[in-house]
N, C-alpha and C positions, 0 to 999 in steps of 0.2 A: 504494500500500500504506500503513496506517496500520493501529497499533496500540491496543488499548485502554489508557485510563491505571490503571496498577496504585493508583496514591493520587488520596484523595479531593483536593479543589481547598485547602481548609485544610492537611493534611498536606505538597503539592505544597509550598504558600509555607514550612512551617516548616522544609523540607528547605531550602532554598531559602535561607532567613533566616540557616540556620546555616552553610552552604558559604559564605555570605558573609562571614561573621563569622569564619570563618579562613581565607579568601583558597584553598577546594578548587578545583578543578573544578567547577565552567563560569566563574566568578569569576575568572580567573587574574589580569589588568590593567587590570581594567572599574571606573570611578567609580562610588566607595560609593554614595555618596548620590543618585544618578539610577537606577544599579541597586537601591539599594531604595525609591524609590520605585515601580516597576515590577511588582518583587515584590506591594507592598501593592495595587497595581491590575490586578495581573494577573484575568481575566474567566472562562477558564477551560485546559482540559489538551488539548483536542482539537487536531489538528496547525493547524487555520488558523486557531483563535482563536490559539494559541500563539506563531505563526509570525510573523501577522499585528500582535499587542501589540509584540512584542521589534524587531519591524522598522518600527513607527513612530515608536519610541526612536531609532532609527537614523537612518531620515530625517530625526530636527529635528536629528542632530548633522552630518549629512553638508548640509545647510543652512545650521549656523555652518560646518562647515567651507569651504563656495565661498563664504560670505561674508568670510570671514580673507582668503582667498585673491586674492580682488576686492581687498583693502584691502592686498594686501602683506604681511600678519601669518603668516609663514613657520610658528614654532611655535605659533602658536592653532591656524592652517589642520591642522597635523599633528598634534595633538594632538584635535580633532574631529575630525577622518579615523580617527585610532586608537579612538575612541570610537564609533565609527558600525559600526566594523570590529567592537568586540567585541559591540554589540547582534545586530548581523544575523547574526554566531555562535550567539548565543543564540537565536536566530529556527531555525537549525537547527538547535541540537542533540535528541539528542546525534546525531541521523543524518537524510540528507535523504529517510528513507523515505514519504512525501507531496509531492506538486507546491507544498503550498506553503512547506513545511521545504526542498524542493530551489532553488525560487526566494530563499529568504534566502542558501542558499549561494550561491549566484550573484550576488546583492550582498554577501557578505563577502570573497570572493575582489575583485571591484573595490574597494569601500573597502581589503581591505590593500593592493592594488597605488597606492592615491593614496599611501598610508602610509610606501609603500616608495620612492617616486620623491620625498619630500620630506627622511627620513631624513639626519642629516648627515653617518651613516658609510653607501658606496655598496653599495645593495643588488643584485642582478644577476639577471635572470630570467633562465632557460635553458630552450630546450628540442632535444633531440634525439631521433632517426627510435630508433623500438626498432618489433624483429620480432614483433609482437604473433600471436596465431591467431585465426581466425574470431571475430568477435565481440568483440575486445578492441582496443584502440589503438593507436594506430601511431607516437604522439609522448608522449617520457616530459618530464614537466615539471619544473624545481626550484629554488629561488631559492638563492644565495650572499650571506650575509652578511661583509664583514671588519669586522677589529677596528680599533679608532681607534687614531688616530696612526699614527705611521712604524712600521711592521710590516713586516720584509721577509720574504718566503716564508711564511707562519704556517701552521703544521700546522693539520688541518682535522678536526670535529667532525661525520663526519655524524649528521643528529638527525630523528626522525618519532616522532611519537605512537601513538595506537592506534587503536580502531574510532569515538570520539568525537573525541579531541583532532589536530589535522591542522597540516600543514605549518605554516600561517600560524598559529596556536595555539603551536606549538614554537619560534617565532621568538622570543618574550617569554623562555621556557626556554633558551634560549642566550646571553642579556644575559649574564649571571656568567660563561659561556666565554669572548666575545666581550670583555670587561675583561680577561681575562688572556693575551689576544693570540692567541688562534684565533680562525681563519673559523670563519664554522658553516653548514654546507650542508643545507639543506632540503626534503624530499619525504613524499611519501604511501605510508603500508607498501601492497603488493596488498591490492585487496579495499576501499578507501576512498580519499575524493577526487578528485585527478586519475591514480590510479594508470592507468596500461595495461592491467592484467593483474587479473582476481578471485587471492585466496589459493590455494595449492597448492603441493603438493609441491616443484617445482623452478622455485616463482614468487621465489626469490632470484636468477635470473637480470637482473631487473629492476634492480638494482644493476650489471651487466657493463656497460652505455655509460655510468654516473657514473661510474667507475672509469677508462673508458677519457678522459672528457672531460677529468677530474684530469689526467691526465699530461700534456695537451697545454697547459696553464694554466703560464706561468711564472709566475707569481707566487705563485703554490701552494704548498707543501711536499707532493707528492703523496707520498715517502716518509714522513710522519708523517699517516695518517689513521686517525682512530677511526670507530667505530660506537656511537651512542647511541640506543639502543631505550625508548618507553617506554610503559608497562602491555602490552598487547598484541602492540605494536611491540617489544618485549624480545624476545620468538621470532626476530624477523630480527635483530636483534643476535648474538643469541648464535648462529643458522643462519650468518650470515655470519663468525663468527670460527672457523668450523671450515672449511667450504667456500671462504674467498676469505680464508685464513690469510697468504698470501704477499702478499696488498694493503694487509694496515691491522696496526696497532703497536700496537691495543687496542680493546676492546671491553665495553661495558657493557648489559648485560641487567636492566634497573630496572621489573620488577613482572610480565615475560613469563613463560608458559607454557614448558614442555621438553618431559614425558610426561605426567602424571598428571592435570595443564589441561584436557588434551583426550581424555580418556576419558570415557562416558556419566554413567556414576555422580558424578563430578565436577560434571559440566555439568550435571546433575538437578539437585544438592546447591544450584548456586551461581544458579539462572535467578531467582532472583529476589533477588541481590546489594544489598543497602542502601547498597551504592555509586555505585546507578545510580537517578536519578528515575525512569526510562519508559524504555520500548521495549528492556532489554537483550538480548532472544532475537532480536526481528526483525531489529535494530542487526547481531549478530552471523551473521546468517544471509546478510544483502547482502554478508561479505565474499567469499562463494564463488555470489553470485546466488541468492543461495534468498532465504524472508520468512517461516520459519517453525522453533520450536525444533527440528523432525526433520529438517528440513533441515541446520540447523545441525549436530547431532550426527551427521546422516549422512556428512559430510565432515571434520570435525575428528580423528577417530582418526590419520586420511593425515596429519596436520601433523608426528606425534610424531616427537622427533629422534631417541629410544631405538632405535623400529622402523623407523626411515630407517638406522640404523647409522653417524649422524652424531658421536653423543656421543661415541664410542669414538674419535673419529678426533684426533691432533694438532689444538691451537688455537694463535691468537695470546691475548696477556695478558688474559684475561676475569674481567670483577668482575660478581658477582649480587647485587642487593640485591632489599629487597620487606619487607612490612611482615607480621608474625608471624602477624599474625590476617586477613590477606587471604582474602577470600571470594567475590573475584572470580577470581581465578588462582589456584594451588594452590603456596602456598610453601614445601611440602614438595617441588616442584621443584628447590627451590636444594638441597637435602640429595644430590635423587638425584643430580643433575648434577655434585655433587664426588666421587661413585664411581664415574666414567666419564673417559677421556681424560688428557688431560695436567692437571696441578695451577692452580687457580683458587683466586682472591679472592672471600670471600662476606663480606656484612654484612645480618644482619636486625634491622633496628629496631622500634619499637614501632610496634601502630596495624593498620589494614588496608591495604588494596591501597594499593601505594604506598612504606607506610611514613609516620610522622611524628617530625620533628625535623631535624637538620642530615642531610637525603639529599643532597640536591644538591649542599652543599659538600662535602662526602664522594666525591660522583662528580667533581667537580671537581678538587678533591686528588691524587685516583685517575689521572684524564685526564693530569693536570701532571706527574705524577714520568713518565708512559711516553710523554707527547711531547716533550718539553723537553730 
């Protein structure tokens, strides 16, 4: 499946020029100046020119990198592994809806894994048997980050992105947790990455064997876990602070949908989102196995927590952030969502989806007063 590019090859770079120049999305921890020379050579939009540019930035870095490596040069070696990692991101984003967008995932997932096995603080991949149904998987994946230094038990951060930004993408997003002494535990919401399970109504179950593997972890703090959702990923945040209330001390929903997200008229409004270069319909359609906007809209009403009778339900401590003028998610969610259930923390900043200005350390902040 591929999609047609909504911008011309000029517009493509200048979008491009500018996420770079204030460090948005796709840019998170990628070298200026290799990424833009990239930018300037980039050839065209289609998925294997695309693919195929971003992932031979990768190979000359995954090239110095087994050369550092040959020579003993520990952090050169890790530091072009972390580079090779974020080209071949770029190779697939924002979604591996083509073989050859799906083949750069499949080398960004090995460069992070070199990334992660060099790291000075121990990184820990996991994976455990989950009950998947016909068609879905049968082993859920997820990595553990701890924090430096002598940290005994550290209350844990769990952290996934959305339909673009994935586990190994969130790990750079939890640096600033991971300083003030949380783990930060790392997976793919349904519906993206290695998850098991497409999106669906009662695809928060997908969380029941992290929950259970917590507890058997001494070194853990399984009593202080959070949930950290982000843009799309917010939905499972804030689904999980109502549903699996009695397992986690807090929860943060930073840019997700609730009800109004995922209604037609919404989704008409927002399909063609200036938050997104390409492919945002198809992108959002592979979270439930479809590749097409009616697909998409055919299944997203079933997400609403309104019409689940979730909202109404007792939470643990939930903060909603998201950015005023978001045009990707509907931020008159966070409105609805504080006239439903028990009493929450809401902050909306300037800017769109997202938010711009101190979000993070805000959630941060947020995180520290209710695990500490």
């Amino acid at each position: 499946m591929s999609a047609t590019p909504s911008r011309t090859l000029p517009e493509a770079r200048q979008w491009l020029r500018e996420h770079l120049a204030q460090r948005k999305n796709p840019f998170n921890a990628i070298g200026h100046d290799a990424a833009a020379r990239h930018i300037e050579t980039l050839p065209g939009l289609d998925p294997e020119t695309w693919a195929g540019h971003w992932l031979a930035g990768a190979e000359d870095f995954a090239a110095r990198a087994a050369k550092a490596e040959e020579n003993g040069d520990r952090e050169d070696a890790l530091e072009n592994w972390w580079q090779a990692y974020q080209f071949a991101f770029l190779g697939r984003f924002p979604s591996p809806l083509h073989p050859a967008k799906l083949a750069a995932y499949h080398r960004a997932v090995e460069y992070f894994g070199k990334v992660s096995a060099l790291e000075q603080t121990p990184v820990q991949h996991v994976e455990v048997p989950f009950a998947g149904r016909a068609g879905e998987g049968d082993v859920l994946r997820f990595f553990v980050a701890r924090p430096p230094g002598e940290v005994t038990r550290p209350p844990v951060v769990m952290m996934w992105g959305g339909i673009d930004v994935w586990k190994e993408e969130s790990y750079a997003r939890g640096r600033p947790l991971r300083e003030r002494g949380f783990a930060t535990l790392h997976l793919d919401m349904p519906g993206v990455g290695q998850s098991p399970l497409h999106a669906g109504p009662d695809a928060e179950r997908q969380w029941d064997p992290v929950f259970a593997w917590l507890r058997d972890q001494e070194d853990l703090d399984a009593d202080r876990v959070a949930a950290l959702g982000l843009s799309f990923g917010g939905y499972w945040a804030m689904k999980l602070a109502h549903t699996h209330r009695d397992r986690l001390a807090a929860a943060v929903n930073w840019g997700g949908g609730v009800h109004l997200t995922f209604q037609p008229d919404w989704q008409e409004r927002s399909r063609q989102a200036s938050s997104y270069l390409m492919d945002l319909m198809p992108a959002r359609a592979r979270l439930f196995g479809g590749t097409t906007f009616e697909d998409y809209v055919a299944h997203c009403p079933g997400l609403s927590l309104l019409d689940q009778g979730v909202l109404d339900l007792p939470s643990c401590p939930l903060l909603l952030v998201n950015g005023k003028d978001d045009r990707q998610n509907a931020s008159a969610d966070i409105h609805l969502a504080l006239e439903h259930g028990s009493p929450k923390t809401a902050r909306v900043f300037p800017g769109g989806h997202m938010g711009e200005g101190p979000v993070l350390p805000t959630v941060a902040n947020w995180l520290a007063e209710h695990l500490s």
